[in-house]
C-alpha positions as CSV (number, residue, x, y, z in Angstrom):
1,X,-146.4,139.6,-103.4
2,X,-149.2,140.4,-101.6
3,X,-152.7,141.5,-103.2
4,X,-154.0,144.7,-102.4
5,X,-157.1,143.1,-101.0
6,X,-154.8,141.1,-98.9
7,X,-153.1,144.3,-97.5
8,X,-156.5,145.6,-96.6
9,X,-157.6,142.6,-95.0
10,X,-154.6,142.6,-92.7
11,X,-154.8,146.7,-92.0
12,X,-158.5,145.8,-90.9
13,X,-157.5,143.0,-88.3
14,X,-154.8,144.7,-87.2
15,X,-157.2,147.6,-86.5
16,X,-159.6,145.1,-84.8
17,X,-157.0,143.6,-82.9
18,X,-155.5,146.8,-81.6
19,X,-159.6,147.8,-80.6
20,X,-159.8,144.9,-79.1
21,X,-156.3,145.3,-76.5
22,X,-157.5,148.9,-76.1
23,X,-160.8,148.0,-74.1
24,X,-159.5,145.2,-72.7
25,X,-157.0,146.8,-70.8
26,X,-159.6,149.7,-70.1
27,X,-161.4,146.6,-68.6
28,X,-158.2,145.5,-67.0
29,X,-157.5,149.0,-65.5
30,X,-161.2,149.6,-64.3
31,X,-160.9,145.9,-62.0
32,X,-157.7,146.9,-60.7
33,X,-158.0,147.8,-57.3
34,X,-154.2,148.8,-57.1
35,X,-154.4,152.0,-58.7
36,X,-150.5,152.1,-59.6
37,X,-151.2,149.5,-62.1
38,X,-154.5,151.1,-62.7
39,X,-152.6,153.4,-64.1
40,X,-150.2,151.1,-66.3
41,X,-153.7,149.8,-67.7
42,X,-155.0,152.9,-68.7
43,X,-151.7,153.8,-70.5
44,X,-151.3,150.4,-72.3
45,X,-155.3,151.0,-73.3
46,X,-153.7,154.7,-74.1
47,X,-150.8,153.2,-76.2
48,X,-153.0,151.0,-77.8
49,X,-155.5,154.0,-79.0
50,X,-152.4,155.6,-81.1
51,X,-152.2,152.2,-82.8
52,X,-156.1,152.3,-83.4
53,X,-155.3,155.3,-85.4
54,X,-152.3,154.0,-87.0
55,X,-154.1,151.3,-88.7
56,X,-157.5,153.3,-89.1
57,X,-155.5,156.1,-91.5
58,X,-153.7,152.6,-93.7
59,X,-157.1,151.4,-93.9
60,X,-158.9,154.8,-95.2
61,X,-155.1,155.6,-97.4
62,X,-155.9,152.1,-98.8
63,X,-159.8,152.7,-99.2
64,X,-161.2,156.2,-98.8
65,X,-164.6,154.7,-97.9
66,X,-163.4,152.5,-95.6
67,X,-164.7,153.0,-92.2
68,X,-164.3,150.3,-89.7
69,X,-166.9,149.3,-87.3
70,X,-165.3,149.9,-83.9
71,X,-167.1,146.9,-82.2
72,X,-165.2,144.9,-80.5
73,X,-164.9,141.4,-81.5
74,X,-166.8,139.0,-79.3
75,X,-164.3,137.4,-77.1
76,X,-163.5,140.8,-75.8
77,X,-167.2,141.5,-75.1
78,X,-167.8,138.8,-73.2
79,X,-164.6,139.7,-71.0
80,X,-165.9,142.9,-70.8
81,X,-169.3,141.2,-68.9
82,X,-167.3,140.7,-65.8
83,X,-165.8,137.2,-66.2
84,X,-163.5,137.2,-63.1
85,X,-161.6,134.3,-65.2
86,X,-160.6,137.5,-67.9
87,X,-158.7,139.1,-65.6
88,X,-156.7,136.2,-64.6
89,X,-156.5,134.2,-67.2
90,X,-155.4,137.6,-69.6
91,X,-153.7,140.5,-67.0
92,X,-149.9,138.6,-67.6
């Protein structure tokens, strides 16, 4: 059975992780110069944001004074810089 510190723990990476796909395909969509999948970017990054608030309500249900950061973990910063390796190595 798993622990309720365990639960939170997993609501809170699954919040990060879902942060995380949300910029980067905000990233994605903002290098694409086809602007037909622009567009499926910025609906994946808008698909992704209703998952950001999925996980952020379990996380405050769980613990009221929870509040998670909202930064982005680093390798999705460092994509973010302009890698031109991101895009291809990520946009599958």
């Amino acid at each position: 059975m798993t622990s309720d510190r365990d639960a939170s723990a997993r609501y809170l990476e699954n919040w990060q992780d879902e942060v995380d796909s949300a910029a980067e395909y905000r990233a994605m969509g903002a290098a694409e110069p086809d602007p037909r999948l622009a567009k499926v970017y910025a609906n994946l990054a808008a698909m992704e944001e209703t998952h950001i608030a999925f996980w952020e309500k379990r996380c405050r249900l769980r613990s009221p004074a929870a509040r998670p950061s909202g930064a982005l973990a680093c390798r999705t910063s460092v994509a973010q810089w302009g890698d031109p390796s991101f895009r291809s190595c990520h946009a599958i």
